[in-house]
Legacy VTK file of the C-alpha trace (Angstrom):
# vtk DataFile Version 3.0
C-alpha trace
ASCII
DATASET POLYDATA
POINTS 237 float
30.264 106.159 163.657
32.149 108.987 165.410
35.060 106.151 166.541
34.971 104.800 163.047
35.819 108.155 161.724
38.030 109.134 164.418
39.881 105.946 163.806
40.860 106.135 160.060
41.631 110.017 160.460
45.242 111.167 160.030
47.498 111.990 162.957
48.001 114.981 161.881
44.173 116.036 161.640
43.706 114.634 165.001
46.362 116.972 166.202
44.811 119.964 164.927
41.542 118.930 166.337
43.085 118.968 169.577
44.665 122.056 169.265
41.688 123.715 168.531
39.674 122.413 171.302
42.835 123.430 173.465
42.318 126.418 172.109
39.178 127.278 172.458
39.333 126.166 176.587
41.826 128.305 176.451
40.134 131.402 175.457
37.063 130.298 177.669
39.007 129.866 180.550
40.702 133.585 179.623
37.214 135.510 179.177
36.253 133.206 182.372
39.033 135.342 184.632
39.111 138.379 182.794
35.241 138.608 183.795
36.387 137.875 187.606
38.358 140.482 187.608
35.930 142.920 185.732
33.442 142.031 188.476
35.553 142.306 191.441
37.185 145.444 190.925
35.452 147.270 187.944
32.186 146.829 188.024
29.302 144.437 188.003
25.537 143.477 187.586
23.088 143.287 190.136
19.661 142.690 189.980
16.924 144.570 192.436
14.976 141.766 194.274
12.614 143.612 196.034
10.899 147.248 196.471
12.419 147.954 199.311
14.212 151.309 197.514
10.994 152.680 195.793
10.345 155.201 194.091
14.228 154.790 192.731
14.076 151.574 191.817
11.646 148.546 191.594
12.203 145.138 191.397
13.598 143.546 188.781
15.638 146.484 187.483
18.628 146.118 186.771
22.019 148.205 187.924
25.681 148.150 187.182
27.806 148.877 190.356
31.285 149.989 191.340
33.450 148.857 193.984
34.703 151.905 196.582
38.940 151.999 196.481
38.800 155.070 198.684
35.237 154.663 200.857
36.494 157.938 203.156
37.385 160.003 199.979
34.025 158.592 197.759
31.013 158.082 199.642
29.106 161.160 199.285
25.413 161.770 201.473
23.034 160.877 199.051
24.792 158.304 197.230
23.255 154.511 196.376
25.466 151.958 197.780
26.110 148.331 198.087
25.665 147.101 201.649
27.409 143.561 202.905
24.842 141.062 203.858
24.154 141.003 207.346
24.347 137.087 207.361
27.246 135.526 204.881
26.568 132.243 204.769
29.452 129.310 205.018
29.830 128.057 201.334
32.817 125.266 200.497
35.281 126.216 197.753
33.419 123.715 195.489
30.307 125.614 196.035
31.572 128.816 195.320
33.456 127.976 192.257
30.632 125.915 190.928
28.212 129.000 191.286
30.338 131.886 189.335
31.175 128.946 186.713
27.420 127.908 186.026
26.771 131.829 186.745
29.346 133.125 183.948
27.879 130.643 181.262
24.323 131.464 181.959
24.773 135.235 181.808
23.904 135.766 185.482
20.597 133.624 185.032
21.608 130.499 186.697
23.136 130.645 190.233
23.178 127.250 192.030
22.895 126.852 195.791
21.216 130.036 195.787
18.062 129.036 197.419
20.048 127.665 200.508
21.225 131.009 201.312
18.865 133.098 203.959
17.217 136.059 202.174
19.428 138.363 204.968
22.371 136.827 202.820
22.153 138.657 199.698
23.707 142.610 198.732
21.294 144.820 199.780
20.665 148.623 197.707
20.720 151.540 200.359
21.260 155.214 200.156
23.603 157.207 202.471
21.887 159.839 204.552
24.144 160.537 207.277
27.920 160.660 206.932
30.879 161.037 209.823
30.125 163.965 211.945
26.546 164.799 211.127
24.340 164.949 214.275
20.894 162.884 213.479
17.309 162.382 214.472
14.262 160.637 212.386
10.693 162.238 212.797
8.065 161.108 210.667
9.902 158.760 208.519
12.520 162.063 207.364
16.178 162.271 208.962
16.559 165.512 210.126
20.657 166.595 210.163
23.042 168.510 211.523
26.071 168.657 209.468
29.663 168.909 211.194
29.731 172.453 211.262
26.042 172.969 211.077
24.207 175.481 213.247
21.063 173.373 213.249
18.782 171.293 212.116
17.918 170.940 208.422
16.070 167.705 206.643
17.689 164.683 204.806
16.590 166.838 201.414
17.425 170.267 202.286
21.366 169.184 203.188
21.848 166.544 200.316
23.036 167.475 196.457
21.299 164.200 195.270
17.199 164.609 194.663
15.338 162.044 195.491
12.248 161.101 196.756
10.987 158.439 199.532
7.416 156.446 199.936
6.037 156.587 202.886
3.293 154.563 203.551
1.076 154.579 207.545
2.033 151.894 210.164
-0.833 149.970 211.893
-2.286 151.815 214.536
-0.540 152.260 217.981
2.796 150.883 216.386
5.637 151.233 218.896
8.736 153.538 218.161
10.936 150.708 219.037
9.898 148.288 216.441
11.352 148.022 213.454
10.409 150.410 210.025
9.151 152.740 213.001
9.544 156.805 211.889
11.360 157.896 215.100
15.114 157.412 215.642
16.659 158.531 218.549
19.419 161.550 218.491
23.090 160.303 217.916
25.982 161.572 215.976
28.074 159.532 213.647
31.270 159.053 214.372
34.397 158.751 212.220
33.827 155.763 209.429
30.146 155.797 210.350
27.436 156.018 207.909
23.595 155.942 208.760
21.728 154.637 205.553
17.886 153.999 204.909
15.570 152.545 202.413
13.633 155.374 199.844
10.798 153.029 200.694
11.094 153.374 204.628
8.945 150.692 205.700
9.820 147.947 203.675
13.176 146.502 204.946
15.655 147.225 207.594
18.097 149.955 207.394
20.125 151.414 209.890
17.436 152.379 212.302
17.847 148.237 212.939
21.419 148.082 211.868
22.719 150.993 213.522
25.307 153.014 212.277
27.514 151.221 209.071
31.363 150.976 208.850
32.383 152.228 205.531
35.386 150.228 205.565
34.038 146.691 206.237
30.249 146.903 205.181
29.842 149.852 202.462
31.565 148.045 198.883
29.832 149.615 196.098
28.429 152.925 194.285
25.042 152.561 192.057
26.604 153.949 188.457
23.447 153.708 186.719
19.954 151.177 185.947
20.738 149.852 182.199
16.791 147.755 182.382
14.007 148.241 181.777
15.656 151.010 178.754
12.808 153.117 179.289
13.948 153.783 182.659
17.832 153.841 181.704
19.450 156.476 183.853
22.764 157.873 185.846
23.527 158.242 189.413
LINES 1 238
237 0 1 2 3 4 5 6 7 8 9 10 11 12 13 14 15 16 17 18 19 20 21 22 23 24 25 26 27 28 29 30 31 32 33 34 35 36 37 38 39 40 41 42 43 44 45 46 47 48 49 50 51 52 53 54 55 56 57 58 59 60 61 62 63 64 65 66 67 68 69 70 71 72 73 74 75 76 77 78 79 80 81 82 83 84 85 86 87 88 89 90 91 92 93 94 95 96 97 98 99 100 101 102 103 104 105 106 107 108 109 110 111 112 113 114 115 116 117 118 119 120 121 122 123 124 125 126 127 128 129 130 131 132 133 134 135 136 137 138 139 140 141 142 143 144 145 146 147 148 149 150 151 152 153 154 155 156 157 158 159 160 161 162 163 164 165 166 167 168 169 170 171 172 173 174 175 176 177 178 179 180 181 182 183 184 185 186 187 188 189 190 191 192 193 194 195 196 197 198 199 200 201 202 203 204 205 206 207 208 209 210 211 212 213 214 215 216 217 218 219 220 221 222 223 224 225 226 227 228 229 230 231 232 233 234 235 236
């Protein structure tokens, strides 16, 4: 039927036919790149995965991020941030273009070859604590700072402009210092480019005390600009 018709229909109506599909790639292909380039340098979606940054945020919230242009000049202590993943898995170029493609159409629902990827692969949510030339210590699950030009000691809340809150929860019994999520962190001060950042919910994933120290140049990308869902928890940062 549809050859039939094609077949008896003027030259010039096939034409326009394909000058509107044309067209309409066109435009496609168009919003296609102009999201790209909204995403890569403007700002973007991301949605939490876990609870590891509880009370602020639970899972399945979602956030809209910005990428750092200046990470010296803009990271401020207290800030939520965009961390690298530790592991970045090897993905071909068809594998990578396939997933923002199917990504794009599906409004961020869809993302193929996403469940070979290691769950130490993915952005993590983190908020700066400790910035270049603070002098730190963790007791009891709180960093305890002293700034650059600090006297002495103060806590992680008493220094910061930011309020927030953490969950702490107890570890088993006898639980060593030196494991992971532990609430001790040796003394250490950050150096230039160095920023120490930890979980709100401190025993839930690694931060820094496994990390160490993070370059803001190669491992800090993005500010948290505000959670747009669930709307009755809509809110700026």
């Amino acid at each position: 039927m549809f050859f039939q018709r094609y077949k008896f229909t003027s030259y010039t109506e096939r034409r326009a036919k394909r000058f509107r599909l044309l067209r309409i790639c066109c435009i496609v292909f168009l919003m296609f790149i102009f999201y790209q380039l909204i995403s890569s340098y403007i700002i973007t979606t991301y949605r939490i995965q876990a609870d590891t940054m509880q009370p602020t945020f639970s899972s399945g919230d979602m956030v809209i991020t910005t990428p750092f242009y200046s990470a010296q000049k803009d990271i401020e202590r207290g800030a939520l941030v965009t961390v690298e993943p530790i592991e970045r898995p090897h993905q071909s170029f068809f594998e990578k273009t396939t997933q923002k493609i199917v990504a794009f159409f599906t409004f961020q629902l869809v993302h193929p070859f996403k469940s070979n990827q290691p769950s130490q692969a993915k952005p993590f949510i983190r908020r700066v604590v400790g910035i270049p030339g603070d002098t730190i210590y963790m007791e009891g699950f709180v960093l305890h700072i002293k700034t650059k030009n600090g006297g002495h000691f103060l806590t992680e809340f008493e220094v910061t402009e930011n309020d927030y809150n953490v969950k702490i929860e107890n570890l088993p019994e006898n639980w060593d210092t030196s494991l992971p999520f532990s609430g001790a962190y040796p003394e250490m001060t950050l150096k230039e480019g160095e920023y120490f950042v930890l979980c709100d919910n401190r025993i839930a994933s690694s931060d820094s005390r496994l990390w160490g120290p993070l370059q803001a140049a190669t491992q800090i990308k993005g500010r948290i600009l505000m959670r747009y869902w669930p709307f009755s928890h809509i809110s700026v940062f």
